[in-house]
C-alpha positions as CSV (number, residue, x, y, z in Angstrom):
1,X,144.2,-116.5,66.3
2,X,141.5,-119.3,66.7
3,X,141.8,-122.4,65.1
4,X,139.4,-123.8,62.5
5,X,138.6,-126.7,65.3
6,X,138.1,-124.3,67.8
7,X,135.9,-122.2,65.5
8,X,133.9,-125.5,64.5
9,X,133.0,-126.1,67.8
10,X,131.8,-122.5,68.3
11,X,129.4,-122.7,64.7
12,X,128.1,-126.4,66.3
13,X,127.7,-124.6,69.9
14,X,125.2,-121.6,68.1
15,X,123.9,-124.0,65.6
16,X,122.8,-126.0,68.5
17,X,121.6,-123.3,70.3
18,X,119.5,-121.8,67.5
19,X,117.9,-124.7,66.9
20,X,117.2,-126.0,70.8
21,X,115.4,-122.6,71.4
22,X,113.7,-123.0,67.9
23,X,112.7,-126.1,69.4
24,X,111.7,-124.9,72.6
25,X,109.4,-122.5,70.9
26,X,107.5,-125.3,68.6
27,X,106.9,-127.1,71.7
28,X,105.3,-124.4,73.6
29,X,103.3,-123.6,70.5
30,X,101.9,-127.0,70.3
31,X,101.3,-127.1,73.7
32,X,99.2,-124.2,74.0
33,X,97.3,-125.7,70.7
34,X,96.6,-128.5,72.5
35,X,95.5,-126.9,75.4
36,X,93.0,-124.6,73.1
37,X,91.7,-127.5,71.1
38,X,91.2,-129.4,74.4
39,X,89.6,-126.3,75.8
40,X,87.6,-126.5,72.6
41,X,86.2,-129.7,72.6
42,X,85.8,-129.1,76.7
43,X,83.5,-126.2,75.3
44,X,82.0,-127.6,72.7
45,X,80.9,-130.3,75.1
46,X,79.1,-128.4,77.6
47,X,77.2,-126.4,75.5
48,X,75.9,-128.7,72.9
49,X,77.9,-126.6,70.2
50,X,79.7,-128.5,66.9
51,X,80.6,-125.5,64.9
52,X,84.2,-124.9,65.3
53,X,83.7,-121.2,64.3
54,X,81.4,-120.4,66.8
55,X,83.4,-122.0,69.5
56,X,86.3,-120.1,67.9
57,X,84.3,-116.6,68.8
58,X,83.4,-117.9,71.9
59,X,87.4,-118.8,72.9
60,X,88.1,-115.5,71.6
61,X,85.7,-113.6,74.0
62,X,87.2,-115.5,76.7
63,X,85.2,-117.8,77.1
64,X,85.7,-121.0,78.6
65,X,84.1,-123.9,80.1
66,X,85.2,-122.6,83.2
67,X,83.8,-119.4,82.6
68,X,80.5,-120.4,80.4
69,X,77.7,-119.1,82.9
70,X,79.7,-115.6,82.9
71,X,78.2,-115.4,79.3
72,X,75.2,-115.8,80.1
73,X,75.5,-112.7,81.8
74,X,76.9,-110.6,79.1
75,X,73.9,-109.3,78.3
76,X,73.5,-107.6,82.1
77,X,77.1,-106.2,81.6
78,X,76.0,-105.0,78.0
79,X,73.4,-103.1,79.6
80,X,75.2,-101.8,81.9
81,X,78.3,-100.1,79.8
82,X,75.2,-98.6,77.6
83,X,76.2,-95.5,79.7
84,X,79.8,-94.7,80.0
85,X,80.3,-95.2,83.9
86,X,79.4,-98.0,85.7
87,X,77.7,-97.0,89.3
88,X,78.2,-99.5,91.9
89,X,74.3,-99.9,92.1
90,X,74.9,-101.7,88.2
91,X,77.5,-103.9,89.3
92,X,75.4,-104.8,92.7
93,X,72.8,-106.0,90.6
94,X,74.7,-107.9,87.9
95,X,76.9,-109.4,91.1
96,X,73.1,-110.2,92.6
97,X,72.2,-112.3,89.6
98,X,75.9,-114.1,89.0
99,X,75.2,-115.3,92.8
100,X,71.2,-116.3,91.5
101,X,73.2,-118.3,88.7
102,X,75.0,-120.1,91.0
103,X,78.7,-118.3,90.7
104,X,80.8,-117.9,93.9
105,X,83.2,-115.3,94.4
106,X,85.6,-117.9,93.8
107,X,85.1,-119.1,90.9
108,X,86.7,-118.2,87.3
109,X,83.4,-117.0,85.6
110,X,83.0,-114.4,88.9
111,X,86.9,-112.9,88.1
112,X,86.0,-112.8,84.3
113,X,82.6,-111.3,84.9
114,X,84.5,-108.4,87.9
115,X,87.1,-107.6,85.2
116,X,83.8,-106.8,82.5
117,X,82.5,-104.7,85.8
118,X,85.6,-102.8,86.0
119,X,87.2,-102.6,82.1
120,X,84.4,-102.4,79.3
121,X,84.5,-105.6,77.2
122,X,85.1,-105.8,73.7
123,X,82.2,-105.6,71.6
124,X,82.7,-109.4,70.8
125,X,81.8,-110.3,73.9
126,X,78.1,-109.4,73.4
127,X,78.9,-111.0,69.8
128,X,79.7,-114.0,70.7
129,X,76.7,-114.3,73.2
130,X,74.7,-113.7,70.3
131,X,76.4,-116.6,68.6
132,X,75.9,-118.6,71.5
133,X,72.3,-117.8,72.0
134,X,71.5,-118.9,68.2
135,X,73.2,-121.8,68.8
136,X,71.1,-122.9,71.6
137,X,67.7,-121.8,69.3
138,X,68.4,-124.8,67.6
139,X,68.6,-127.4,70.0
140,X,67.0,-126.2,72.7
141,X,63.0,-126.9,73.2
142,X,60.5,-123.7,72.9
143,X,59.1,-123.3,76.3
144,X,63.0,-123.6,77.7
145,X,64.1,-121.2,75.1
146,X,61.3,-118.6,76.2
147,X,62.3,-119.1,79.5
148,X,65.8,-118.1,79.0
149,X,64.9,-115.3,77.6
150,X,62.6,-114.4,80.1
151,X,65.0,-114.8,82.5
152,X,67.9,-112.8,80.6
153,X,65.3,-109.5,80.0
154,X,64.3,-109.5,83.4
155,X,67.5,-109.6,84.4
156,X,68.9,-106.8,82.2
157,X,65.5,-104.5,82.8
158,X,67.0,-104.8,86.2
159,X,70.3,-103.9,85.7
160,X,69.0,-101.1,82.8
161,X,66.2,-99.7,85.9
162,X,69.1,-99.0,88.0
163,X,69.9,-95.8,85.8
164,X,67.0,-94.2,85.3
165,X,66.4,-94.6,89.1
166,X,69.7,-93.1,89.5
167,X,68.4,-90.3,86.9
168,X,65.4,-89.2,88.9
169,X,63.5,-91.0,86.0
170,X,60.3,-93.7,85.8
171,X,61.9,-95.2,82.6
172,X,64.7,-97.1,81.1
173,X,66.8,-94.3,79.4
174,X,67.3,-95.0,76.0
175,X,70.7,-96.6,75.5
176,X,69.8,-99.1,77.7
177,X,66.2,-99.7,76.1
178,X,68.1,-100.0,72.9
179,X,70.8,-102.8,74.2
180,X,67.4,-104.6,75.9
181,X,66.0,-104.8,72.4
182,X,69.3,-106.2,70.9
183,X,69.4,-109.2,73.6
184,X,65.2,-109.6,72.6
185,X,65.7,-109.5,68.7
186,X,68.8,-112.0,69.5
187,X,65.9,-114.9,70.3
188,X,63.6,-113.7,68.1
189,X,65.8,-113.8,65.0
């Protein structure tokens, strides 16, 4: 039979254990806080941003600094999953226009923008662009505003041509032509 000393020391050994990995936890958990408001204020830095909500969608898109100018090209991957396949042609052209923006193989936004190419994102992706873009309407001039648009619809008319020319057809089909007016009413609004 153990003796109460013996069966002290056991209680202290599992109290002690209980509460190191208790501890261990906590201290992950505020590590990864920090990391996410760090990320946050890394974010919120870059792109002009001060409302912790929308930088809160934007982080939980998958969004980060790191990976800000893929989000730019959400609308172009939008587009693209308006059908339910993908044809390589799509992803050529969105790849074409991540290389236009300045994103290397290499980089994080690339990997983040592939794994949109090959798994359909989550609808808060395109969300949280929209978020992003009406954050940028208010600090952004007019003429660079327009220009971004510009830029974005042309981009995603390409991307959206690609499947009618696929189809036989002279005309975006109409899922696209409805995404293509969603990313136009998001600068307009």
């Amino acid at each position: 039979m153990p003796s109460e000393d013996m069966l002290a020391r056991r209680a202290r050994a599992l109290e002690y254990e209980f509460f190191y990995h208790r501890e261990k936890e906590l201290i992950r958990r505020l590590g990864e806080k920090a990391k996410t408001d760090a990320g946050r204020r890394r974010l919120g830095k870059i792109t002009g941003i001060g409302d912790q909500a929308v930088l809160n969608e934007l982080m939980d898109a998958g969004i980060q600094a790191e990976t800000l100018v893929a989000l730019t090209l959400a609308p172009l991957v939008q587009v693209a999953w308006a059908d339910p396949i993908i044809d390589s042609d799509k992803c050529d052209e969105i790849l074409k226009a991540a290389q236009a923006a300045g994103v290397g193989k290499e980089t994080a936004s690339y990997h983040l923008l592939s794994g949109w190419l090959q798994q359909k994102p989550e609808a808060k992706l395109f969300a949280a662009w929209k978020q992003y873009i009406a954050e940028l309407k208010k600090t952004l001039e007019p003429a660079k505003l327009q220009q971004l648009k510009d830029d974005i619809t042309r981009r995603a008319r390409e991307v959206a041509k690609k499947t009618g020319i696929l189809l036989g057809i002279a005309r975006i089909p109409d899922a696209e032509a409805a995404v293509l007016k969603e990313v136009e009413q998001a600068f307009d609004d």
